[in-house]
N, C-alpha and C positions, 0 to 999 in steps of 0.2 A: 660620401654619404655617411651621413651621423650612424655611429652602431643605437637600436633603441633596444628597451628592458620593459617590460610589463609586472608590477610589483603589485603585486596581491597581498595584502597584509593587513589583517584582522585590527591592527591598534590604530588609528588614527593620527596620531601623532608623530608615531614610527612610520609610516607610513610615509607623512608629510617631509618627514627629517631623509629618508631616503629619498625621494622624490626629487628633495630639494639639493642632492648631494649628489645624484648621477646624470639631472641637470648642469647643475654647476663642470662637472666633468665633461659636457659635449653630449648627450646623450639624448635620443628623442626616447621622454619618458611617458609609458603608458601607468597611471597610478590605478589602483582598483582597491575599493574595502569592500567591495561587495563579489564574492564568487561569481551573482549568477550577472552581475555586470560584465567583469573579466568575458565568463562564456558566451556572453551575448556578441559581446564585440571580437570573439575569435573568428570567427568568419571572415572578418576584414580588416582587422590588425594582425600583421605577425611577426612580433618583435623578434629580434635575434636570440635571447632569454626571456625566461621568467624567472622572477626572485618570488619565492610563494612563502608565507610564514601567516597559514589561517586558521585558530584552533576552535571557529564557529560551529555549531553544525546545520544543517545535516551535513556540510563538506568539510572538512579541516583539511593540508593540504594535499595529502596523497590522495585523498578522493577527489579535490578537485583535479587534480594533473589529469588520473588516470579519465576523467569526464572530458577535460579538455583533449587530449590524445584522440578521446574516442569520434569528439563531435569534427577534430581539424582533418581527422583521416581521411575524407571525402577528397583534402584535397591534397592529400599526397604529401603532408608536411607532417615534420616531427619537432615539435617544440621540446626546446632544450632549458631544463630549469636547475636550478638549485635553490635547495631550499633552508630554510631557517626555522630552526624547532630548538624548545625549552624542554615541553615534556610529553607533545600530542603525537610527534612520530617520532619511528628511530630511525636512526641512519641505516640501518638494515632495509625498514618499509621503504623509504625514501630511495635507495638506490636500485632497489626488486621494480620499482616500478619504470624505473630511466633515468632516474635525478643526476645529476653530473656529478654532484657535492651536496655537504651538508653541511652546515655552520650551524655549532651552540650557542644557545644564546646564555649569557652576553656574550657581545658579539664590539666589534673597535670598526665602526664605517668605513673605515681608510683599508680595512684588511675585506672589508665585501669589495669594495670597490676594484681594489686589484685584484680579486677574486673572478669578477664577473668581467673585467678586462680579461682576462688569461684565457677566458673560456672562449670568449668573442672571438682575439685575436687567432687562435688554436681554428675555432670554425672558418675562418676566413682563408688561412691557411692552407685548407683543406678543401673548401670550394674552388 
């Protein structure tokens, strides 16, 4: 079974370039620029992570997680994200709320990439 990523991410272009890079890795990838997309389809996607970098609002990402956490509870799941911020949250907000990690931006794709492999593989390990 493919591990998938659900990537929430504000720039459309960044967006596209990861999308297109944990594809190419094996991955069933969930893309979202839209938060209330993302939340819509929680209910019946649920990826092994989320990669969230969205300094929109009303949500930017730590209000999204903690909305998503709140709406997935019903079913007894806990999504696992890390997230990618420049200047909208800190790593402090970002791990208070669950986040695994945080990556600066700039950021080198080849270091997210092994990044959110490490985390996968670590969950798996553990199921």
């Amino acid at each position: 079974m493919k591990p998938s990523i659900s990537i929430v991410y504000s720039e459309i272009s960044v967006l596209q370039s990861l999308n297109d890079l944990f594809t190419e890795a094996g991955f069933q990838t969930y893309p979202y620029y839209s938060t209330e997309e993302a939340l819509a389809w929680a209910h019946i996607k649920h990826p092994d992570i989320y990669l969230i970098n969205h300094k929109n609002t009303p949500l930017n990402g730590v209000e999204f997680y903690k909305e998503l956490k709140e709406r997935i509870d019903s079913y007894s799941l806990i999504p696992k994200a890390v997230f990618i911020s420049s200047k909208y949250e800190t790593e402090e907000e970002c791990r208070e709320v669950g986040g695994l990690d945080f990556i600066r931006c700039p950021y080198e794709p080849k270091e997210v990439l092994e990044l959110i492999t490490k985390y996968i593989r670590l969950n798996k390990s553990l199921n």
